[in-house]
N, C-alpha and C positions, 0 to 999 in steps of 0.2 A: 401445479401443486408441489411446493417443497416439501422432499420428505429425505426421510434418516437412509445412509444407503450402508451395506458392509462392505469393506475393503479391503481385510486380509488379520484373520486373529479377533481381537479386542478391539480393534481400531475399527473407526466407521468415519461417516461426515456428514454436516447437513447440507444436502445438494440445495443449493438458495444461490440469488445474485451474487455473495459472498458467502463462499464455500465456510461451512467451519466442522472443524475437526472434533472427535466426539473417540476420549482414550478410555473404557470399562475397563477400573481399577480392581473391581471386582462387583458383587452380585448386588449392591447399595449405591457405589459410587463412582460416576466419570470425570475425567478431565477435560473440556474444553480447550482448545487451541482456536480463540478469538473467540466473540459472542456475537455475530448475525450483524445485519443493517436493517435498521428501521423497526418500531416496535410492532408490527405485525406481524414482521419475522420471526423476530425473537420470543412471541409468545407460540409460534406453532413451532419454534425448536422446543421450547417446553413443553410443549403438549406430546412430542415427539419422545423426548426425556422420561415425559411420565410412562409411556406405552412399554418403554425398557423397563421400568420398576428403578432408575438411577438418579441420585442427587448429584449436583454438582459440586466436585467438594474442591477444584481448583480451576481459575481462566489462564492459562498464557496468551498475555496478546503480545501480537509477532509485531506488531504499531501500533500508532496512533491515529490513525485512520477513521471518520465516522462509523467507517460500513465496515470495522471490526470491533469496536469497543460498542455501537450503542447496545448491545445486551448486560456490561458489565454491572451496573446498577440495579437493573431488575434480578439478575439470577444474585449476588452481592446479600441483597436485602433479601432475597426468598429461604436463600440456603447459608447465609452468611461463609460462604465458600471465600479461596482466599486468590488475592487475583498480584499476578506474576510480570512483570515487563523489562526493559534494561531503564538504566537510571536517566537517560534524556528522554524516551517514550514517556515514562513516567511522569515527568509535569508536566505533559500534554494533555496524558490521559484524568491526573486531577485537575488540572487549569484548563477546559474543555474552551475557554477562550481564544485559548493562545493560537489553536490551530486555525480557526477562523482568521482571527489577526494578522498573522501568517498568512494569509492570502491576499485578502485586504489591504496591506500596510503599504503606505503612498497612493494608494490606489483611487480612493475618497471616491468609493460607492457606498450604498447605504447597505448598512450590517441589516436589518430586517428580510434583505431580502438572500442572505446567503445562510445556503441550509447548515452549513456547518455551523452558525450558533445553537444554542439552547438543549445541548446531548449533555445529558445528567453526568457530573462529575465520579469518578471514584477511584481509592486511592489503594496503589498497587504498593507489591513487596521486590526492591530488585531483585531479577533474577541471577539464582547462585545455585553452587553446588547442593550446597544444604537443604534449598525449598525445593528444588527441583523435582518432581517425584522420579523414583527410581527408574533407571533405563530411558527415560528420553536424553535429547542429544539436544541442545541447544546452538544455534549454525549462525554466526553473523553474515546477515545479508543486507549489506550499506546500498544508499543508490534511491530507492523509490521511496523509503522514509530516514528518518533521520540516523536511527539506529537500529532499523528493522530484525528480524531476526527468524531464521525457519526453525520447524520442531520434529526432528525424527522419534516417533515411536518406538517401544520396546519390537514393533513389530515392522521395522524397518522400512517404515511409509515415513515420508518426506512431506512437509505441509509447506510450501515452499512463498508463503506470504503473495505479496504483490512483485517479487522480483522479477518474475516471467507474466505476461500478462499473455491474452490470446489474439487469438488475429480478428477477431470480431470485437475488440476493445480497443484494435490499433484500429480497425476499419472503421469504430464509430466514431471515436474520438479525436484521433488524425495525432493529436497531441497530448498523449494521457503523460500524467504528472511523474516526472521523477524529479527528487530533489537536488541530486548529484550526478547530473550524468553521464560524467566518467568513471566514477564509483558503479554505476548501476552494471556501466559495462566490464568494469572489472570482474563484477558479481556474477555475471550472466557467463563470461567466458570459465570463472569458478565451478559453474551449476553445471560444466559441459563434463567437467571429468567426477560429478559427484554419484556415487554411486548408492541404490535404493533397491527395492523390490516395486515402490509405486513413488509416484510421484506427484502432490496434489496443488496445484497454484489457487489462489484462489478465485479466479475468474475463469476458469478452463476447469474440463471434464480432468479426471485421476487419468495418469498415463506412466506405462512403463519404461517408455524412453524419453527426458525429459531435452536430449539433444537437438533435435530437430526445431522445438519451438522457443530453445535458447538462442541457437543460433539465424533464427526470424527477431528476434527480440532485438539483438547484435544489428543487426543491418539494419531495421529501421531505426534506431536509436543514429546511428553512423548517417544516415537518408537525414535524419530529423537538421542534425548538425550540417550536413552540406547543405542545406535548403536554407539557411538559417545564413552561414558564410556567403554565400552565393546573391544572398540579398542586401547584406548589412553596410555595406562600404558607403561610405559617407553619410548616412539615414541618421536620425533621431530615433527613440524609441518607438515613439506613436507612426511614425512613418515606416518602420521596420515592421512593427504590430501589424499595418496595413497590407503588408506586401504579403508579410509570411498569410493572413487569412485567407487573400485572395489565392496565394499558391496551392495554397491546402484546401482552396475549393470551401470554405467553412464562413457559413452565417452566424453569427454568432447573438446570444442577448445576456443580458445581467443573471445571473453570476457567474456565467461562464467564461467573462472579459478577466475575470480575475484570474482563475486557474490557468489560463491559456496567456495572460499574459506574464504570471510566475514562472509558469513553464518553458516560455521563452528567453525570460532572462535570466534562465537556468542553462540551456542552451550556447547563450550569450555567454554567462561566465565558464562553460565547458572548452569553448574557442579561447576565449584570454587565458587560460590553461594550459591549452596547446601553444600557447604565443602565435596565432595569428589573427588574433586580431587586436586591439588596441582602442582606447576610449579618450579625448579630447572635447574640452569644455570649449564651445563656439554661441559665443555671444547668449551664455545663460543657458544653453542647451546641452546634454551628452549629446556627443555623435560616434558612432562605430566606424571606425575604418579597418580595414584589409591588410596584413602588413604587405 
C-alpha cells in the first residue's frame, strides 16, 4: 500500500515505485516535487493529499520521465496548480511524444506497443528564481535525463531525482537508462560531497548518508562501460546488442529492445568520449573498434 510518510518538518513523500515529494506550504497548500507513475498512483497520492486537508498549488518536475510527470495533468486540471521544470525537460513534458521517439528513433518497432506513448500533455513554467517557492534550492543534476535537476527543501531534505538509483534497480535492470553517461558520473561523484539532513532518490528508501549508494552507482556505471569496451572491437551494433545481452545474462522482449538498446549507444558514445574507441563505415555497416 503506498502511503504519505514524514520526513523531517513540512516535508513528507509518497512512498510509491516513484518516490514523490510532498512540501506543506502551509495549513491549505503543498508542493509537490514530481507527480507519481501511473494513474492509480496518482489518484491514491490524492486521496493521500486530501487526508492532510492540502491543495496542490505547485509540481516541480526534477524530469521528463513517465514515472514522474504522469500526475501533472490530473493534479493541473483539479487544483489548476502551476507546474515548474528547466527549459529542455519542458518540451518533453508538453510534447509527451517526443520521449517515446526518443527511444524509438531508428529503431522501427511498433509505437502501440511502448508504454511511453499516450501520458497526457502539460505545460510547465521554467524554473527560476522568481517561481520558485521560497527556501528550496534548485541543484543541477545532468546524466540520467536530459536536464534533470534535484530539490532541496526549506527543510534541508534533498529529493535527489533518478541521479542515484538503488541496487535493486541495478539488479533488475542490469542496464537502467542514463542519457549521458559521463555526466551521470560526474553528478554522482558531485552527490558524494553534497551535504543534507536526508537524502531521498526516487527509487530507494530516504537515507542520511547518501555516500555509500553514490559510490555503487559510480562503479557499476564504470562496470557498464568496461563490459561494453571489452565487447565492441570490430562488432556492428546488433552484433554488439547480442553480446552485451548475453553478458548481462538478460532475455529480453519489445519494448525493452529499445531502452536497452539507447542505453547502450549511450555507453557507446561514453567510450568515443574517452577516445577509445572509434567507428568505421564497413560495407554499409557502423562497426566499433578498440583504439
Amino acid at each position: 500500500m503506498f502511503e504519505v510518510k514524514h520526513l523531517k518538518g513540512n516535508t513528507y513523500y509518497y512512498d510509491a515505485f516513484t518516490n514523490v515529494g510532498i512540501y506543506k506550504l502551509n495549513d491549505k497548500q503543498a508542493v509537490l516535487i514530481d507527480s507519481c507513475d501511473h494513474k492509480r498512483m496518482v489518484k491514491g497520492l490524492d486521496r493521500e493529499l486530501s487526508s492532510m486537508v492540502v491543495a496542490v498549488s505547485v509540481i516541480i518536475n526534477t524530469h521528463c520521465h513517465v514515472d514522474h510527470i504522469c500526475g501533472n495533468r490530473y493534479f493541473q486540471d483539479k487544483y489548476g496548480c502551476k507546474l515548474l521544470s528547466t527549459r529542455l525537460e519542458q518540451s518533453f513534458i508538453y510534447n509527451t511524444e517526443l520521449e517515446a521517439d526518443f527511444y524509438n528513433a531508428a529503431l522501427n518497432v511498433d509505437k502501440s506497443t511502448n508504454p511511453f506513448y499516450g501520458i497526457e500533455p502539460s505545460e510547465t513554467e521554467i524554473i527560476s528564481h522568481d517561481n520558485t517557492p521560497e527556501g528550496f534550492e534548485i541543484i543541477s543534476l545532468p546524466g540520467h535525463g536530459f536536464d534533470m535537476v534535484g530539490v532541496k527543501t526549506p527543510d534541508d531534505v534533498l529529493f535527489l531525482a533518478d541521479s542515484v538509483l538503488s541496487v535493486t534497480t541495478w539488479e533488475n535492470y542490469k542496464l537502467p537508462f542514463f542519457y549521458n553517461v559521463n555526466k551521470a558520473i560526474a553528478t554522482l561523484e558531485k552527490i558524494m560531497d553534497m551535504k543534507a539532513s536526508l537524502f531521498v532518490p526516487s527509487h530507494n528508501p530516504p537515507l542520511e548518508d547518501i555516500r555509500e549508494l553514490a559510490e555503487y552507482n559510480i562503479e557499476k556505471l564504470k562496470e557498464k562501460k568496461g563490459t561494453v569496451l571489452s565487447l565492441c572491437d570490430g562488432k556492428s551494433f546488433e552484433e554488439l546488442f547480442d553480446a552485451v545481452m548475453k553478458a548481462e545474462d538478460l532475455v529480453i522482449k519489445m519494448p525493452k529492445y529499445c531502452m536497452y538498446a539507447v542505453m547502450i549507444k549511450n555507453l557507446l558514445q561514453s567510450l568515443i568520449e574517452d577516445d577509445v574507441i572509434y567507428t568505421e563505415l564497413e560495407n554499409n555497416r557502423v562497426i566499433y573498434h578498440t583504439k
